[in-house]
C-alpha positions as CSV (number, residue, x, y, z in Angstrom):
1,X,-13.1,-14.4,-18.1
2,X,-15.9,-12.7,-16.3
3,X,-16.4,-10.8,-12.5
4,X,-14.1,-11.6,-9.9
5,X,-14.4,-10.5,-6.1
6,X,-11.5,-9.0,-4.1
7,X,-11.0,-8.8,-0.6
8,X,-8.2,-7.4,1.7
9,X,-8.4,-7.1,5.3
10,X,-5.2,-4.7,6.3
11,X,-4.3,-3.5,9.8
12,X,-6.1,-0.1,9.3
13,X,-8.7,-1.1,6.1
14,X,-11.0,-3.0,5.1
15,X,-11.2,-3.4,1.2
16,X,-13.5,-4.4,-1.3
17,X,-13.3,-5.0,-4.9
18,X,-15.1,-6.0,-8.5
19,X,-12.9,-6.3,-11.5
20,X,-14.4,-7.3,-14.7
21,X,-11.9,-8.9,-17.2
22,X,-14.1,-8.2,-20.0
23,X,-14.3,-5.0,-19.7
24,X,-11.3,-3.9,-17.6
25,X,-13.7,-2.1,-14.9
26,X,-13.4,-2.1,-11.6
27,X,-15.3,-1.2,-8.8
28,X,-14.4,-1.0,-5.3
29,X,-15.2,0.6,-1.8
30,X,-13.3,0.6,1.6
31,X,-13.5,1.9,5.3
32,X,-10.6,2.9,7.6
33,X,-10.8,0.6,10.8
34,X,-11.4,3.1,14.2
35,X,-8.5,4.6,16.0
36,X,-9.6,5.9,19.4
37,X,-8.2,10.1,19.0
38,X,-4.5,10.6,20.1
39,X,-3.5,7.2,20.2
40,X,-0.8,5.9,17.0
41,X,-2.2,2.3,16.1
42,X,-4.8,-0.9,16.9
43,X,-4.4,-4.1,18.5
44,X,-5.0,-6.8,16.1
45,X,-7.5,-8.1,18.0
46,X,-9.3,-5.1,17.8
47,X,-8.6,-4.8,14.4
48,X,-10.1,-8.5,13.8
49,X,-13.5,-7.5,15.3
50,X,-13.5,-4.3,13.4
51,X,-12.9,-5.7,10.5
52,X,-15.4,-8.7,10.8
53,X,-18.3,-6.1,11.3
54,X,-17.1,-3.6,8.3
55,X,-16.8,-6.2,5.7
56,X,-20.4,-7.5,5.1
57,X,-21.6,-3.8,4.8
58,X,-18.6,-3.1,2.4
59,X,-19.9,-6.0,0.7
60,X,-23.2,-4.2,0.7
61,X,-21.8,-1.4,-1.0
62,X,-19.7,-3.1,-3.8
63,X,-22.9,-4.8,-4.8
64,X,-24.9,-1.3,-4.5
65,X,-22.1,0.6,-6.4
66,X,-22.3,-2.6,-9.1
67,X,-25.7,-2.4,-10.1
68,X,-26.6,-5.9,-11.7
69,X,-27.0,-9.2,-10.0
70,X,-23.5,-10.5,-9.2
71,X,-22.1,-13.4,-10.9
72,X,-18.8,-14.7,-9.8
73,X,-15.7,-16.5,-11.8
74,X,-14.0,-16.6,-8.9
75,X,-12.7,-14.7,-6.1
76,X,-9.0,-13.6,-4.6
77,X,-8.0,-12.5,-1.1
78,X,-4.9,-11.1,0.6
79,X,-3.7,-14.2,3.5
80,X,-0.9,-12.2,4.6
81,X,1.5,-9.2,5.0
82,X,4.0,-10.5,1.9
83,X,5.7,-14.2,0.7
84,X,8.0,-14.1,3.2
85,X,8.8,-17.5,5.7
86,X,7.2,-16.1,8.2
87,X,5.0,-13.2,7.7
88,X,1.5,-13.5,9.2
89,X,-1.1,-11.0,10.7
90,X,-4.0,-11.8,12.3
91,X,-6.4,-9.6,11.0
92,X,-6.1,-11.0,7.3
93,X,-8.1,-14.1,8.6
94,X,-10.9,-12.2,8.3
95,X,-11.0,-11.9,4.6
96,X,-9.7,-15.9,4.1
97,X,-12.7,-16.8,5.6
98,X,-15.2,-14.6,4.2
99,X,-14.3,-15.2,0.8
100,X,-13.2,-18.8,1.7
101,X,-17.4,-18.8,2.6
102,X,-18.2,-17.2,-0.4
103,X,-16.5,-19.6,-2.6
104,X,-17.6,-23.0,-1.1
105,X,-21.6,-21.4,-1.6
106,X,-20.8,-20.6,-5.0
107,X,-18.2,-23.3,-6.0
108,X,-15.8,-20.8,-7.2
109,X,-11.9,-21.2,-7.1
110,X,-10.1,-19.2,-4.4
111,X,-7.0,-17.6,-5.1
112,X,-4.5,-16.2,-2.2
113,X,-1.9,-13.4,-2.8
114,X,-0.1,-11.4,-0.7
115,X,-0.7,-7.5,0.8
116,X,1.8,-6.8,-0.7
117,X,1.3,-8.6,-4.2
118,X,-2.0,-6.8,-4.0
119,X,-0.6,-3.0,-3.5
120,X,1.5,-3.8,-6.7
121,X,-1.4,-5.3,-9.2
122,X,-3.5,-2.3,-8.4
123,X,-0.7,0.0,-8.6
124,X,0.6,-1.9,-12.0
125,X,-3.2,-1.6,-13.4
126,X,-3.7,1.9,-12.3
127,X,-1.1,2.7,-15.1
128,X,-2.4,0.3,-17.2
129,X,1.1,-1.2,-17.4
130,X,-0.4,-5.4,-16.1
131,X,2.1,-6.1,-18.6
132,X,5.3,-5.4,-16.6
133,X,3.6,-9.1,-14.5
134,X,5.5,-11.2,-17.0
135,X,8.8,-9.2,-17.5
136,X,11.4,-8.4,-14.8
137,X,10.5,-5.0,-12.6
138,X,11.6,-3.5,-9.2
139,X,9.2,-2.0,-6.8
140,X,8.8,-0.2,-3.9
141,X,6.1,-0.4,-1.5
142,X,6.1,2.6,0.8
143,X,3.4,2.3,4.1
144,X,2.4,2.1,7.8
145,X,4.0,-1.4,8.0
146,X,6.4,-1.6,4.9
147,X,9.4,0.8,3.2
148,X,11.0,-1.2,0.8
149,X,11.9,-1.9,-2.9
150,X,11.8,-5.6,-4.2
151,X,12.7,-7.4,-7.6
152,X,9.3,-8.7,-9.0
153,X,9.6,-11.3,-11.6
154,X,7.4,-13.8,-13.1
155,X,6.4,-17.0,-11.5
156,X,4.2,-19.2,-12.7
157,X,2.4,-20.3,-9.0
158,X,2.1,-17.0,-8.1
159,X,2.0,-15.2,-10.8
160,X,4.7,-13.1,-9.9
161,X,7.6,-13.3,-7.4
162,X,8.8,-10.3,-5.1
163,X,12.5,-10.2,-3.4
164,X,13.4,-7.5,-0.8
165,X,16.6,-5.9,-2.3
166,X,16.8,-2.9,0.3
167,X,14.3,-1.7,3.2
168,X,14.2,0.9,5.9
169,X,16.1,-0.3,9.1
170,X,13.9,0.9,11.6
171,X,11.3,3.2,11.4
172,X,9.0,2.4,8.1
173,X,7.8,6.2,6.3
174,X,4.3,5.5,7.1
175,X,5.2,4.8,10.9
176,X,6.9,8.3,10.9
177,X,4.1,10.0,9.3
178,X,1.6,9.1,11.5
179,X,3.6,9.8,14.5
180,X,4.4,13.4,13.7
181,X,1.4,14.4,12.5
182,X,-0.7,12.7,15.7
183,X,2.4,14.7,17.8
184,X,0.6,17.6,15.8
185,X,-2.6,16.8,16.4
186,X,-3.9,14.9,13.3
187,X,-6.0,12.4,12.6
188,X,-4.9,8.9,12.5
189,X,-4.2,7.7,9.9
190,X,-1.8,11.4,9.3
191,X,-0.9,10.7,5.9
192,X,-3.9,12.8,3.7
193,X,-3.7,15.8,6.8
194,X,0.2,16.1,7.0
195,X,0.2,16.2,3.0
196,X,-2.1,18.8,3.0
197,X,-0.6,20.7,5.9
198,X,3.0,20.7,4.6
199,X,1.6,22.1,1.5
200,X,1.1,25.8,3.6
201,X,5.0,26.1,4.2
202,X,7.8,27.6,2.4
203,X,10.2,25.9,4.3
204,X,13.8,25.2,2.3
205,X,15.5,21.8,4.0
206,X,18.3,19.8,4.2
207,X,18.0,16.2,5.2
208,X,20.1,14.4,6.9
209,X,19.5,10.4,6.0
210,X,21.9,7.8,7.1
211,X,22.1,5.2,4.5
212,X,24.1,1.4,4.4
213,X,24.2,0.4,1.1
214,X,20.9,1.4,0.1
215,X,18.9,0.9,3.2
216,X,17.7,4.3,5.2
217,X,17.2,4.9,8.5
218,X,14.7,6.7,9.1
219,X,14.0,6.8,13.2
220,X,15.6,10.3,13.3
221,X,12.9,11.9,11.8
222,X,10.9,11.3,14.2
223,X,13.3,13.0,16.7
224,X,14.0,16.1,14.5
225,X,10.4,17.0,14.2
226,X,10.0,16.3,18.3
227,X,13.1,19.0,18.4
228,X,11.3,21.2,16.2
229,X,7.9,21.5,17.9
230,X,9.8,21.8,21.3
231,X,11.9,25.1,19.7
232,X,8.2,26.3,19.0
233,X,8.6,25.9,14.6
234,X,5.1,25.9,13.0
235,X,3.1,22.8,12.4
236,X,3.3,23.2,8.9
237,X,6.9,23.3,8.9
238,X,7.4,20.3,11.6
239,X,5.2,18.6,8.1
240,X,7.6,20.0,5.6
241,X,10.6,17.8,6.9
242,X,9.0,14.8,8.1
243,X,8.0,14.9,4.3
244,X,11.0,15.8,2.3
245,X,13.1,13.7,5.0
246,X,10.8,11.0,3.5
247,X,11.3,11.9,0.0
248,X,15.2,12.5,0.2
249,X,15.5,8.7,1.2
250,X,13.3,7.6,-1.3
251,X,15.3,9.3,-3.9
252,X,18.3,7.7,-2.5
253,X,17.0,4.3,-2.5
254,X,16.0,5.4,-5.8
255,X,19.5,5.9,-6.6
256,X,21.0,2.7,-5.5
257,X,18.5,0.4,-7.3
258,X,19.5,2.6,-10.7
259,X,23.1,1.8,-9.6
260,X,22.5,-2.1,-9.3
261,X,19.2,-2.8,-11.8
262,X,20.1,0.1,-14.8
263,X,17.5,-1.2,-17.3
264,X,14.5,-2.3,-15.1
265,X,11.7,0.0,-15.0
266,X,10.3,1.1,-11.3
267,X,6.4,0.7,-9.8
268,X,6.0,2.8,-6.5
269,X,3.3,1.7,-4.6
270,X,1.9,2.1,-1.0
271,X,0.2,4.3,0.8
272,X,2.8,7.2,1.4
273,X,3.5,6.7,-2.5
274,X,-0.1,9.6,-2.2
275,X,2.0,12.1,-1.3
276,X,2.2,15.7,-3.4
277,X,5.8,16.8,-2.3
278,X,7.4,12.6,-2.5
279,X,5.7,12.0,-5.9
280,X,7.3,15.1,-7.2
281,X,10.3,14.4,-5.9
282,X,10.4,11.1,-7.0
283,X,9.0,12.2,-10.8
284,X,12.5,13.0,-12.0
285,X,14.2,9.6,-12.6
286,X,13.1,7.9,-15.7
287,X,11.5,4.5,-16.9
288,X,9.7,5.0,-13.3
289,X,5.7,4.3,-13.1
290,X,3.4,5.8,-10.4
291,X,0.2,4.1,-9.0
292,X,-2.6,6.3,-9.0
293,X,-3.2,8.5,-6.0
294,X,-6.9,6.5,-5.3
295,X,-5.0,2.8,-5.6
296,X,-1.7,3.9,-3.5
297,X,-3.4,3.9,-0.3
298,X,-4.8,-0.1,0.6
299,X,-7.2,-1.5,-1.8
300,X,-8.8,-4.8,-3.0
301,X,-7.9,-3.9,-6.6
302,X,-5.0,-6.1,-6.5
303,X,-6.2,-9.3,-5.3
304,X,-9.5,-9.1,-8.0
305,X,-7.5,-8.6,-10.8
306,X,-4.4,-11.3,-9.4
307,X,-7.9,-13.2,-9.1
308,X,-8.5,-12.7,-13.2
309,X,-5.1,-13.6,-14.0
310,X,-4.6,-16.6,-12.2
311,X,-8.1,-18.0,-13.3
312,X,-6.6,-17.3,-17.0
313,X,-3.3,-19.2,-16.3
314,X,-4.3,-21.8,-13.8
């Protein structure tokens, strides 16, 4: 029991958290990594450097938004995209050996997880539902790099287990955000401005997802809205289905999971998971549990309270 440090270095943020198991509190803080205007993505090594000059000032700012001297239990840190053979990004290094540091100065245990383990503790304690960690659950974690649902279920050196059970194809939702709303003009990362700009239409469609046995493709989405702009529709319209498109496949994957898993209850997590028009969509099936809009998008949540838990059990 006490205050436990979480960091997780993603491909586009840098994240930062406190949770205190006494209390249940967190506190946490985060920067988006710079994306020169017009262009869709970084370079991990750009993303490396970026990221080992925003996390001491995020550090900074935990500590400010804290108040009180900091005294650690111990600490938890995302090594890598999910607990997969193979998965493995470069820019997660960064937080292993800042908190690898920190831990060796204050003789603290270290715990890893996973990015992906992290989006679903945050999500799961957003809803104040940490209890679904030690039953059978399936999740979905919708982003930039990821568009997938997975059986979580307990395991004891991890805590909890994750297995893919369906996934996008090609194109991941996040990906085809971003795209059409930078071929629009927006911001990267697109995800807040295309919400808010497919919000202004009254647009009325029908998607057209290709689906094999559960999994979506989504790559034509991407196309669609490029045939749109070109027949001169409006921008908030090109939004509108890039967005339901999204949502439609959700809902289908949705369906499929219901089909094979009736009983288990369903965590969305991830960054697109921020979304007005998907988390409506998405609100009719029941036993399903959102994460909160502020802990969809990447956070250190997770890994501080994975941190918590594991100091508990281990």
């Amino acid at each position: 029991m006490g205050l436990y440090i979480g960091v997780d270095t993603s491909n586009y943020t840098t994240s930062t958290a406190l949770y205190d198991s006494n209390t249940n509190r967190i506190w946490h803080c985060r920067s988006f990594l710079p994306v020169k205007a017009g262009e869709k993505g970084i370079r991990q090594s750009d993303a490396v450097f970026h990221h080992t000059q925003a996390l001491p000032e995020r550090i900074s700012e935990l500590c400010a938004l804290y108040g009180a001297p900091v005294s650690l239990a111990a600490a938890g840190v995302s090594d890598r995209p999910c607990d997969r053979d193979g998965s493995y990004m470069p820019c997660f290094t960064v937080g292993v050996s800042f908190i690898r540091g920190i831990c060796t100065l204050e003789n603290i245990p270290m715990y890893r997880t996973t990015h992906q383990h992290g989006h679903i503790a945050a999500a799961l304690y957003s809803a104040d539902r940490l209890d679904f960690l030690f039953h059978d659950f399936l999740a979905f974690h919708v982003s930039g790099g990821t568009t997938e649902a997975v059986l979580c279920q307990p395991a004891h050196d991890n805590v909890f287990s994750c297995r893919q059970l369906i996934s996008s194809s090609d194109l991941k939702a996040g990906q085809a955000i971003d795209r059409v709303g930078v071929m629009l003009g927006l911001p990267f990362p697109a995800g807040k401005a295309l919400d808010t700009l497919s919000l202004e239409s009254k647009l009325h469609c029908t998607p057209k997802i290709s689906l094999s046995n559960g999994n979506p493709s989504l790559s034509g989405i991407q196309n669609q809205c490029e045939n749109m702009q070109k027949n001169g529709a409006p921008a908030c319209d090109i939004a509108r289905f890039c967005i339901e498109s999204i949502a439609f496949a959700l809902c289908r994957m949705t369906d499929s999971l219901r089909d094979a898993y009736p009983s288990l209850p369903i965590l969305y997590s991830g960054g697109v998971m921020s979304n007005t028009l998907i988390r409506k969509s998405l609100s009719d099936f029941s036993n399903t549990i959102f994460a909160s809009v502020e802990l969809s998008s990447d956070n250190a949540v997770g890994p501080a309270v994975l941190a918590a838990i594991k100091d508990a059990i281990f």
